[in-house]
N, C-alpha and C positions, 0 to 999 in steps of 0.2 A: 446480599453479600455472600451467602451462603453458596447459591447458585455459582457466583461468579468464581470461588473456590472450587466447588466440584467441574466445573469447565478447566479450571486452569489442569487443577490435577490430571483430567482425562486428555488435555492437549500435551502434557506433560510425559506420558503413559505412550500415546500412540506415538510421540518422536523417539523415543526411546526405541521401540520397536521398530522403527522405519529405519534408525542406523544398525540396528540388527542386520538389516538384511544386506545380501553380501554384493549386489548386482550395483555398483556403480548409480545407472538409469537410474534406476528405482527409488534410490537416495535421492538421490537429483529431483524426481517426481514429488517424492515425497518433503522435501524441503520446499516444493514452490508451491506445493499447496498448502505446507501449512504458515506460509509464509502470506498468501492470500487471504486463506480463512482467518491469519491473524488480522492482518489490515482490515479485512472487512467487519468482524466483529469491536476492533477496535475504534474505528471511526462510526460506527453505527451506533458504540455504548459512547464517546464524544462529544458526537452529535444530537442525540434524543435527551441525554444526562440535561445538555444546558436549557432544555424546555419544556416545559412543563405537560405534558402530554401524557392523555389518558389514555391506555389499549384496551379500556372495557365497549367499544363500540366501531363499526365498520369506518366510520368519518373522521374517527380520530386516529384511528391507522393509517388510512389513505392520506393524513394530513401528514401523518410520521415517512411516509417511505415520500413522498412530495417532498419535503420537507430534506429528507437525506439525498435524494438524487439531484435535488439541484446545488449541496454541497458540495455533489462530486464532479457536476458539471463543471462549478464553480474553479473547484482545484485542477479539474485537465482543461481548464481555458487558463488559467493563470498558469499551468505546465507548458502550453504552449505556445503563448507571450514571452517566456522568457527564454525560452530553449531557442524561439527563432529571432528574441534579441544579439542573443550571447553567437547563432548561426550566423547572424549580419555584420558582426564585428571582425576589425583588420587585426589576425592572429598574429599575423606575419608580416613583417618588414621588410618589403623589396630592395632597403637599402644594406643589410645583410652581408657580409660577404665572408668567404670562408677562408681565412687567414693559417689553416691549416697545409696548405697546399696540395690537397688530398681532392682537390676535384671542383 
């Protein structure tokens, strides 16, 4: 827990500084990476939390990063199941008409 306090504080620290600076970009940079590193550390402590998983040995790491990359696989197949349901659907009504008389 201790750990997971001195990360928070140090993510805490370096965005601070990143809206310091005065360049637009660089904000913007600096927001999408730490927007990354958040999700990524986030679903990494998620995902390893619900299992019981030892990192004192090479097979039980290799079982840990298995273990998270096919979570991620998991959630960008279920992104793109739904993204190209929601793309397949009639938005729009051909029956429609513009009662404004504006065109």
């Amino acid at each position: 827990m201790v750990n997971f306090l001195i990360v928070i504080i140090f993510v805490v620290v370096v965005v601070f500084f990143a809206f310091k600076m005065n360049n637009l970009r660089t904000k913007t940079a600096y927001i999408f990476i730490f927007l990354g590193a958040s999700f990524l550390l986030l679903t990494i402590y998620l995902v390893l939390s619900g299992s019981a998983i030892n990192f004192s040995t090479i097979g039980n790491v290799s079982s840990a990063v298995k273990t998270y990359v096919s979570w991620i696989g998991n959630a960008g197949s279920n992104i793109v199941k739904v993204s190209s349901y929601a793309f397949n659907q009639e938005w729009k009504s051909d029956d429609i008409v513009n009662k404004t008389g504006l065109g």
